[in-house]
C-alpha positions, -999 to 999 in steps of 0.1 A, spaced: -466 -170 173 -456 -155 142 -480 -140 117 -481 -153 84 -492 -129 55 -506 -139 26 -502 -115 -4 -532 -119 -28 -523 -104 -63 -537 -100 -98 -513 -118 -123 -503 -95 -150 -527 -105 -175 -552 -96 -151 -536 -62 -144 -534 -54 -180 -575 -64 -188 -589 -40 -157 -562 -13 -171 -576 -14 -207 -607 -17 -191 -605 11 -173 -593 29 -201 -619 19 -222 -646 34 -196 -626 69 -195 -627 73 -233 -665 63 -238 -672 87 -206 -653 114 -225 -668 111 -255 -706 110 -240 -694 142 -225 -680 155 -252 -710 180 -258 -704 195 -228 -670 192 -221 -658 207 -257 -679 242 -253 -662 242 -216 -626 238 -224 -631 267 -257 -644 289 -234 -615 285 -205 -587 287 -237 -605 320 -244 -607 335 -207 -569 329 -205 -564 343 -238 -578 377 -233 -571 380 -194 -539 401 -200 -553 421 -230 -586 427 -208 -566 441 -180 -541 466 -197 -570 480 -215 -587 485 -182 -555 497 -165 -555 522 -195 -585 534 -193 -590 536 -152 -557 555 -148 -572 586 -173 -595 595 -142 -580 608 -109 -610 591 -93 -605 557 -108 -567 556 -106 -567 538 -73 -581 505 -88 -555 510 -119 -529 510 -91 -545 476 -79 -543 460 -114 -498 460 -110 -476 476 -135 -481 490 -165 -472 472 -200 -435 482 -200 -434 463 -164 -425 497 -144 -452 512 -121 -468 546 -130 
């Protein structure tokens, strides 16, 4: 007995309603979230923006004590790329 299998598809005019639908849905969703979603993406820009400023000033300053010149060592090289 062989099996016969049917294939049940959307014609294309049907694929391309639910896909402008469905686009339609993301952009209103995005811009309901928009007041929310805009102060969270500026403040991730800025936290990747200062991250490698932030940590050579705190190499800087850790390595000036003998005490804190472990966690300097921790932080990688220094600017020019070479280890201290």
């Amino acid at each position: 007995m062989e099996q016969m299998e049917e294939r049940v598809g959307f014609s294309g005019a049907t694929r391309v309603l639910v896909t402008l639908a469905s686009f339609i849905v993301v952009v209103a969703g995005l811009r309901a979230a928009s007041s929310v979603l805009v102060p969270l993406l500026l403040a991730a820009f800025i936290a990747v923006i200062c991250t490698v400023p932030l940590t050579m000033l705190l190499r800087i300053a850790l390595e000036g004590s003998d005490d804190t010149r472990w966690i300097a060592t921790m932080l990688g090289p220094g600017p020019s790329g070479k280890p201290r």
